[in-house]
C-alpha positions as CSV (number, residue, x, y, z in Angstrom):
1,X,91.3,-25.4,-49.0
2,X,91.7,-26.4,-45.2
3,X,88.7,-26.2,-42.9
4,X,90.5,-23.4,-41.0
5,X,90.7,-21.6,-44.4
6,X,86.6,-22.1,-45.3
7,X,85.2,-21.0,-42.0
8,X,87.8,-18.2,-40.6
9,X,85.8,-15.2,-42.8
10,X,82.5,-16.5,-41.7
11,X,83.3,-16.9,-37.9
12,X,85.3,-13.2,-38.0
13,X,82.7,-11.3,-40.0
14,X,79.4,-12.8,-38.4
15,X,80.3,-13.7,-34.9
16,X,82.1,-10.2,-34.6
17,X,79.4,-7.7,-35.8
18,X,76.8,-10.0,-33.2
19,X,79.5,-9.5,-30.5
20,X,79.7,-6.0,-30.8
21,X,76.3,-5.4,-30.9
22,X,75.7,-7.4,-28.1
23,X,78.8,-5.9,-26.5
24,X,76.9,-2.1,-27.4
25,X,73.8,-3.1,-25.3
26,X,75.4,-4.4,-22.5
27,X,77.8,-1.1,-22.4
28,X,74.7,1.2,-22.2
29,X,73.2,-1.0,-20.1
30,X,76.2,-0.9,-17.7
31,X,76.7,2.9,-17.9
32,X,73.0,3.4,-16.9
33,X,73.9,0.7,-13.7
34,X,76.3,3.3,-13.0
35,X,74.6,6.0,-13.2
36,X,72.0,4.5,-11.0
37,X,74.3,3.1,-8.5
38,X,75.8,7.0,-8.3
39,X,72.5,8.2,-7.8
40,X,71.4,5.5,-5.2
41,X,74.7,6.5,-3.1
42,X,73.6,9.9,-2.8
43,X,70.3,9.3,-1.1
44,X,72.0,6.2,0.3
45,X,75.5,6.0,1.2
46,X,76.2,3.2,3.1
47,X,73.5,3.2,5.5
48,X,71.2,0.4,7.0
49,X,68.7,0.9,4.6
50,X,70.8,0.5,1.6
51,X,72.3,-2.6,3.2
52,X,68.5,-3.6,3.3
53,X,68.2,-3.0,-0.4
54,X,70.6,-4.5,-1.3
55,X,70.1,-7.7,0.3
56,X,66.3,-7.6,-0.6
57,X,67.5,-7.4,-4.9
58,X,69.8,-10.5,-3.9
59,X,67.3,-12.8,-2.8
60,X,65.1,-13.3,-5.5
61,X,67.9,-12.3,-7.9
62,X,69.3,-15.6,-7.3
63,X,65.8,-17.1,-8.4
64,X,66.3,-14.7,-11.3
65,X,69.4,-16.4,-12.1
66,X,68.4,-19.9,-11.6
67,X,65.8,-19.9,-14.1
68,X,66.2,-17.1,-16.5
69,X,69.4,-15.6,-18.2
70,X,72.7,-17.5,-18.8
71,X,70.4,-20.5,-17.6
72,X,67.8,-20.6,-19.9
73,X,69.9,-19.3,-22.7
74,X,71.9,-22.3,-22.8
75,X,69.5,-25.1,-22.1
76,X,66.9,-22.9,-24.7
77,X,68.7,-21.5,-27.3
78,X,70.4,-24.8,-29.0
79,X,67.8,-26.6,-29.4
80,X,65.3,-24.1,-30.8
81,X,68.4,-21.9,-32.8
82,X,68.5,-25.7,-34.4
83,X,65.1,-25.9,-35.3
84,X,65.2,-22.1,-36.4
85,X,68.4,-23.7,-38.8
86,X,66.2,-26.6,-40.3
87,X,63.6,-24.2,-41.1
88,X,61.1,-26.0,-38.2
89,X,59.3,-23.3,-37.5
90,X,55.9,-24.5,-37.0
91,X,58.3,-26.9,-34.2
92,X,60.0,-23.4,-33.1
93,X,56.9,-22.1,-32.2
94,X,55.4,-24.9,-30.2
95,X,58.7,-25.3,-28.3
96,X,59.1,-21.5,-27.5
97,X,55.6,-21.5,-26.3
98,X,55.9,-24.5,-24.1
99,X,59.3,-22.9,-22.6
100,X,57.6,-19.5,-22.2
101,X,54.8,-21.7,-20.2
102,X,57.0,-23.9,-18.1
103,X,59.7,-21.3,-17.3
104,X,56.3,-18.5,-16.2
105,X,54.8,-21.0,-14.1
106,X,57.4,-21.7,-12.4
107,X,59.1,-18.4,-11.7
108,X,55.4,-17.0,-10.9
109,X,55.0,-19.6,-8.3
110,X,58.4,-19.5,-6.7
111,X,57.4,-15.2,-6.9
112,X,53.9,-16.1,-4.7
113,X,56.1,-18.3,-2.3
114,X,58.6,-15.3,-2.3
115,X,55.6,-13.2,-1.0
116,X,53.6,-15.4,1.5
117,X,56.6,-16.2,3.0
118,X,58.5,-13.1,2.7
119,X,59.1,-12.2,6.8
120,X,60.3,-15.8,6.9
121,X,63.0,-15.4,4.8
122,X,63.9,-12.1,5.8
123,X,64.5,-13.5,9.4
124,X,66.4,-16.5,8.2
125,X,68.8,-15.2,4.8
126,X,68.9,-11.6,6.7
127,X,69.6,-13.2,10.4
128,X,71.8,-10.3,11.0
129,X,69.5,-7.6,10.2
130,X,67.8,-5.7,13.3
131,X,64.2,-6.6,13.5
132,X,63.4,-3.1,11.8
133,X,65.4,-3.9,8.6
134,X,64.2,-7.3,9.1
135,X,60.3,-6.0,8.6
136,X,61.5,-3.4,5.5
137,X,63.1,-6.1,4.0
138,X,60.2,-8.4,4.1
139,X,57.9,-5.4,2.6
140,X,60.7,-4.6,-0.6
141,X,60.8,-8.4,-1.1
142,X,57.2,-8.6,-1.7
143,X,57.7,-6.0,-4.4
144,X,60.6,-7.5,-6.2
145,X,59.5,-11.3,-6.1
146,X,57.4,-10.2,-8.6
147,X,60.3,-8.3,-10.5
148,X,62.1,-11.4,-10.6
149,X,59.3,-13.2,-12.5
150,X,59.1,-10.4,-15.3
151,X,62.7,-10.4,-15.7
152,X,62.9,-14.6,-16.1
153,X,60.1,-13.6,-18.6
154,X,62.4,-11.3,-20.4
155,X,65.0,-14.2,-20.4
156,X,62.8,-16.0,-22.8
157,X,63.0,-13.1,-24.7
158,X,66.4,-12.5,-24.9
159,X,66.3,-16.0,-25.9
160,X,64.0,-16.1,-28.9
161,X,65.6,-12.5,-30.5
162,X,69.5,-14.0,-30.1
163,X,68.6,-17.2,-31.9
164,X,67.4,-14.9,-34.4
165,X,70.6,-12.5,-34.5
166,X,68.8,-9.6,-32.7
167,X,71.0,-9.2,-29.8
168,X,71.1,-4.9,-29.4
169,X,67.2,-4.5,-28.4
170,X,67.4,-7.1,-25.6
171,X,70.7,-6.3,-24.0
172,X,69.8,-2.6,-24.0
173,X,66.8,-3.7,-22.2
174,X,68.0,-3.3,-18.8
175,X,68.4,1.1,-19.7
176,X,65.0,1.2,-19.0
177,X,65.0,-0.9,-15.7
178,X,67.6,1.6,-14.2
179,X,66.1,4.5,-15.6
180,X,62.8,3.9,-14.5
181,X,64.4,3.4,-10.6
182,X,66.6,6.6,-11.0
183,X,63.0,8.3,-11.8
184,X,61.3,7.3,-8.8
185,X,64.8,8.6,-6.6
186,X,64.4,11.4,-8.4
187,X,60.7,12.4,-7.4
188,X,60.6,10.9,-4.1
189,X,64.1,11.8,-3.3
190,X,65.2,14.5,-5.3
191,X,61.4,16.3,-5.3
192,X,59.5,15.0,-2.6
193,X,62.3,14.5,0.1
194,X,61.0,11.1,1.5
195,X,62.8,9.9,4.6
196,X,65.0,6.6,3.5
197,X,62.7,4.1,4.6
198,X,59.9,5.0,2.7
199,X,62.0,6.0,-0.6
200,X,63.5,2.6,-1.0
201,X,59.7,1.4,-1.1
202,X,59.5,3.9,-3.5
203,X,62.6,2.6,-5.6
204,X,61.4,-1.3,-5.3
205,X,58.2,0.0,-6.6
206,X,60.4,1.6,-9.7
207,X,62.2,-1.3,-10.3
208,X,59.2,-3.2,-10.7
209,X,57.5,-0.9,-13.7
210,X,61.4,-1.0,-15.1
211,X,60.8,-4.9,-15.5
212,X,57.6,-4.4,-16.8
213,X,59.1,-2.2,-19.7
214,X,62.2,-4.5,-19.8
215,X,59.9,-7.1,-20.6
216,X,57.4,-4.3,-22.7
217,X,61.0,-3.5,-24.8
218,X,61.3,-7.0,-26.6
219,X,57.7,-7.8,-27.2
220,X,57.1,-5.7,-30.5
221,X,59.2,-8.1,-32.2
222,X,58.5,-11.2,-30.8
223,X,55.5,-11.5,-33.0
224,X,57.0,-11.5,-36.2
225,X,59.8,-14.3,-35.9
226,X,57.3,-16.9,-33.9
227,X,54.1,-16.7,-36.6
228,X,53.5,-20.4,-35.1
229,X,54.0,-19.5,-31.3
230,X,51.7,-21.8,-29.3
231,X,51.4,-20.9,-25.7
232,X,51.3,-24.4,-23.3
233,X,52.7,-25.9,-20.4
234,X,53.3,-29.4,-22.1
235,X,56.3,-31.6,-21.6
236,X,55.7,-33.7,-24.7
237,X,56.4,-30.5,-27.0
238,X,59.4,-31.6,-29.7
239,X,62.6,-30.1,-28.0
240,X,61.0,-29.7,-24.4
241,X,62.7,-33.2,-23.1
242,X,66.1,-32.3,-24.6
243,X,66.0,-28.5,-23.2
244,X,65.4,-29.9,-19.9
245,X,68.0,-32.1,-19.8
246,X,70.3,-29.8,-20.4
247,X,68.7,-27.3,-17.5
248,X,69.5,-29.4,-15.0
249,X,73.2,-29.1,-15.3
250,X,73.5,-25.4,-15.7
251,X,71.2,-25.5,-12.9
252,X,73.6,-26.9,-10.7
253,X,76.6,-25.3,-11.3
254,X,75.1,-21.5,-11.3
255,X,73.3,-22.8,-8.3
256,X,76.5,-23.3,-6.6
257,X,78.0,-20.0,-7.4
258,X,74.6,-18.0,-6.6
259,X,74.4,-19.8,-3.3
260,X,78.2,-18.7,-2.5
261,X,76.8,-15.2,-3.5
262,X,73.6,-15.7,-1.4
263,X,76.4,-16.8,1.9
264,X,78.3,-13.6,1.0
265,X,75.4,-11.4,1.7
266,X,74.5,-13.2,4.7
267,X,77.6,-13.0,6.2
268,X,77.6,-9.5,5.8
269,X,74.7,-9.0,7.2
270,X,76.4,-9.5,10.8
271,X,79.0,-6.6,9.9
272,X,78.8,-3.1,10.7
273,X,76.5,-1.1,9.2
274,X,77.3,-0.8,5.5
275,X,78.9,-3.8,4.3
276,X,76.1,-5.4,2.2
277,X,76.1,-2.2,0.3
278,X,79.7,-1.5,-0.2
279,X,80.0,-5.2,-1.3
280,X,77.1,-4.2,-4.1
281,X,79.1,-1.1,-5.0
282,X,82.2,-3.0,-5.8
283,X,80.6,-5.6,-7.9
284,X,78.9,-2.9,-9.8
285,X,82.7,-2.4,-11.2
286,X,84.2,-5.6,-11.1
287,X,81.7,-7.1,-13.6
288,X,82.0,-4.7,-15.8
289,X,84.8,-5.7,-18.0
290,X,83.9,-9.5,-18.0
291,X,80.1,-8.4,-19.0
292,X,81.5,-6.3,-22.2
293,X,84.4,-8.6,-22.9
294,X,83.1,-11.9,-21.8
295,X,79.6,-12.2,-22.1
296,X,79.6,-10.2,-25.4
297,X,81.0,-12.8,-27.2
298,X,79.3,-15.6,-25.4
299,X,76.0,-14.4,-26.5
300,X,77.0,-13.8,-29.7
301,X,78.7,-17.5,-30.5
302,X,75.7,-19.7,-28.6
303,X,73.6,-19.0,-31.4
304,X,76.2,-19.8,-33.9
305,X,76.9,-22.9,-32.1
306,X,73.9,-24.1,-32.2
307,X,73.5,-23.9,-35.7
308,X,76.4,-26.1,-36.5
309,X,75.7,-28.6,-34.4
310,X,75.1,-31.1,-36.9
311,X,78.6,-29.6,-38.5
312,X,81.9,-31.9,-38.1
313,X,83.7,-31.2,-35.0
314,X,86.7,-29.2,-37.0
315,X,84.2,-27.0,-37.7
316,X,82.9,-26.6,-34.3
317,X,86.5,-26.0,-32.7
318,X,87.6,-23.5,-35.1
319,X,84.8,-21.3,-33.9
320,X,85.0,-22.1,-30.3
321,X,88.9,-21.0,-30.6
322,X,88.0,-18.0,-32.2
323,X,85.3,-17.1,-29.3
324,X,88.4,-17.6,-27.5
325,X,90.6,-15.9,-28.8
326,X,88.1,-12.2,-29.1
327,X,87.8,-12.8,-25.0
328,X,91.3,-13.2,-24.0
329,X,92.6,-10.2,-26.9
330,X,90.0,-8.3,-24.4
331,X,90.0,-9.3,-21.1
332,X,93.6,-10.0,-20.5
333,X,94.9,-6.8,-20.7
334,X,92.0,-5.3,-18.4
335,X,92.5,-7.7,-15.7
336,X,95.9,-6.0,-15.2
């Protein structure tokens, strides 16, 4: 029996049931982003103040992504899915706990910067804004700074329940951010009629309780797979050292594509009236397919990976080629 032969039943049975289930929660997830984004264009359009918002969830989005998500998946998830493997788990727990510490303090502090400074970087990353949108955007950014740390919170999360194999609750998570900011359109828009200036407020405030129950969402279960969870901020934790070495990189080359981003939206700002939020509608769709098709099985196979990592390398490309091959079956045909 060839190596091919030994692992193919494993890597098709597991690492497709994880991939649709993660590919489930991201679908909902995506539907209720469009249903928001529907609602948001009929109190919106393509006005100035939805040009605002959507420049204001950029900024710290791009913090977001820095330090939570795909970035702290990959620098988090092998090493502790290793020591979940080993059956470490009094070394789980200490390492998820300093993570949890490091990765709060710093998004937390990056989120008070975010809000002293707030009007200054609504002048400079919003240059082209008129000094009205240029105030509003300063007063949503104070709002969802704070967002941005929750959701790097919820990162961790995400984290901790893949490494485990329980991908559906956290990539159904984001449901209840977009339901809880259709809500506030819906009473402030729909109900109470606020003028646009002080309904996005309204919305940023929404978005903010969404993160909260984003966060609120993964929590129950949290307890039960980290009985040794040790809450610190110490970088001489077992696994710290090697998940920060592999931070770094990741770091850099998301950093490079969220700056292009960040440029994008700056750029716009010195179009007509509109253009940030048009470009926001169109990546709403564009992302779609490579979030269910892509990402899905991403998710799914990090864990996986991890967990052979002390597995020959035959083993290792059989189920990297497999990943492969679910993604392109997919995505190819969509692209066209």
């Amino acid at each position: 029996m060839t190596a091919r032969d030994s692992i193919r039943p494993e890597v098709e049975g597991r690492g497709s049931r994880a991939a649709f289930w993660v590919g489930a929660g991201i679908f909902l997830s995506r539907v209720s982003g469009l249903v928001r984004e529907t609602v948001f264009g009929a109190f919106f359009g393509n006005s100035g103040v939805a040009d605002v918002w959507r420049w204001s969830l950029r900024t710290p989005n791009v913090l977001q992504n820095l330090l939570g998500e795909g970035t702290l998946s990959a620098s988090f998830i092998p090493v502790y899915a290793e020591m979940v493997q080993e059956g470490r788990e009094e070394d789980a727990g200490r390492f998820a706990g300093a993570v949890l510490g490091l990765v709060s303090t710093a998004a937390w502090g990056l989120a008070l910067l975010g809000i002293a400074f707030a009007p200054v970087v609504a002048a400079t990353v919003g240059a082209g804004f008129e000094p009205a949108q240029q105030e509003l955007a300063a007063r949503l950014l104070r709002i969802l700074f704070p967002m941005m740390a929750l959701l790097v919170t919820s990162a961790w999360a995400l984290g901790v329940l893949n490494s485990h194999r329980r991908f559906f609750v956290s990539y159904a998570a984001p449901v209840l951010w977009n339901l809880a900011i259709v809500a506030a359109l819906a009473v402030f828009g729909g109900l109470y009629r606020w003028e646009q200036t002080d309904l996005v407020v309204a919305m940023s405030w929404g978005a903010l309780v969404g993160a909260v129950l984003h966060l609120a969402a993964q929590i129950p279960t949290l307890p039960r797979l980290l009985p040794f969870f040790r809450l610190s901020v110490r970088l001489s934790v077992t696994g710290v050292a090697e998940a920060l070495r592999n931070f770094w990189p990741v770091v850099a080359a998301r950093g490079v594509v969220n700056l292009s981003g960040l440029i994008d939206v700056f750029l716009a700002t010195f179009l007509a009236a509109g253009a940030v939020s048009m470009l926001g509608y169109a990546q709403t769709l564009y992302v779609l397919p490579i979030s269910l098709f892509g990402m899905s099985v991403a998710a799914a196979e990090l864990p996986e990976l991890s967990r052979m990592r002390a597995e020959d390398t035959e083993h290792l490309r059989l189920r990297v080629r497999s990943g492969l091959q679910r993604v392109s079956f997919l995505l190819i045909p969509t692209v066209f």
